[in-house]
C-alpha positions, 0 to 999 in steps of 0.5 A: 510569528507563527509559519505556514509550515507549522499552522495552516499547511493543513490548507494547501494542497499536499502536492505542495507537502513534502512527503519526506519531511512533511513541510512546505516544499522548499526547492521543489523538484519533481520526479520523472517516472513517479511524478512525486515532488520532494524538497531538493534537499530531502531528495539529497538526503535519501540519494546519500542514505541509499548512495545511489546516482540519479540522473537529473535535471534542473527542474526533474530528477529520476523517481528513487528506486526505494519509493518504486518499489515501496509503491510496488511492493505495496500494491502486491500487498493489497492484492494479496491481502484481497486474496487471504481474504477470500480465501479465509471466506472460501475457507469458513463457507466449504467449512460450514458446507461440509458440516451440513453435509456431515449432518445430512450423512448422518440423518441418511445413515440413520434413516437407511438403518430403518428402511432395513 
């Protein structure tokens, strides 16, 4: 027989999903600061591999520092990415524009030799 976990978890809600291990929560516990869900045993595991002490209690724990500042770093890196990208627009626009001007100062300079 096949199980949720592997059939219709496409059908739940991914509150429901661990991110971690991508199956059906299994002892839930909530993040305090995130609000993210996890597996009791995948919030285990990361505390070991990170050998961190996080406060908690019996229905919530502490969010895991790694996943704050992945969630930081990553909005910084979408800000960013907006600004290369109007930098390279700026960049191709000013490019452009001082090729027109370079072409208007020649037709001037030539024009200018004719009125001598």
């Amino acid at each position: 027989m096949v199980d949720i976990n592997t059939r219709n978890k496409h059908m739940l809600d991914r509150k429901y999903i661990c991110p971690v291990c991508s199956l059906i929560l299994r002892e839930p516990v909530q993040l305090t600061e995130c609000g993210h869900r996890l597996c009791q045993t995948c919030l285990n595991a990361g505390q070991e591999q990170m050998n961190i002490d996080l406060p908690r209690t019996t229905t919530a724990g502490a969010c895991i520092p790694a996943t704050a500042q992945f969630e930081e770093v990553h909005e910084m890196l979408h800000i960013l990415a907006g600004d290369i990208e109007a930098l390279v627009n700026n960049e191709q626009r000013l490019s452009n524009e001082s090729f027109q001007m370079q072409i208007t100062l020649t037709i001037l300079k030539e024009e200018s030799s004719k009125l001598k």
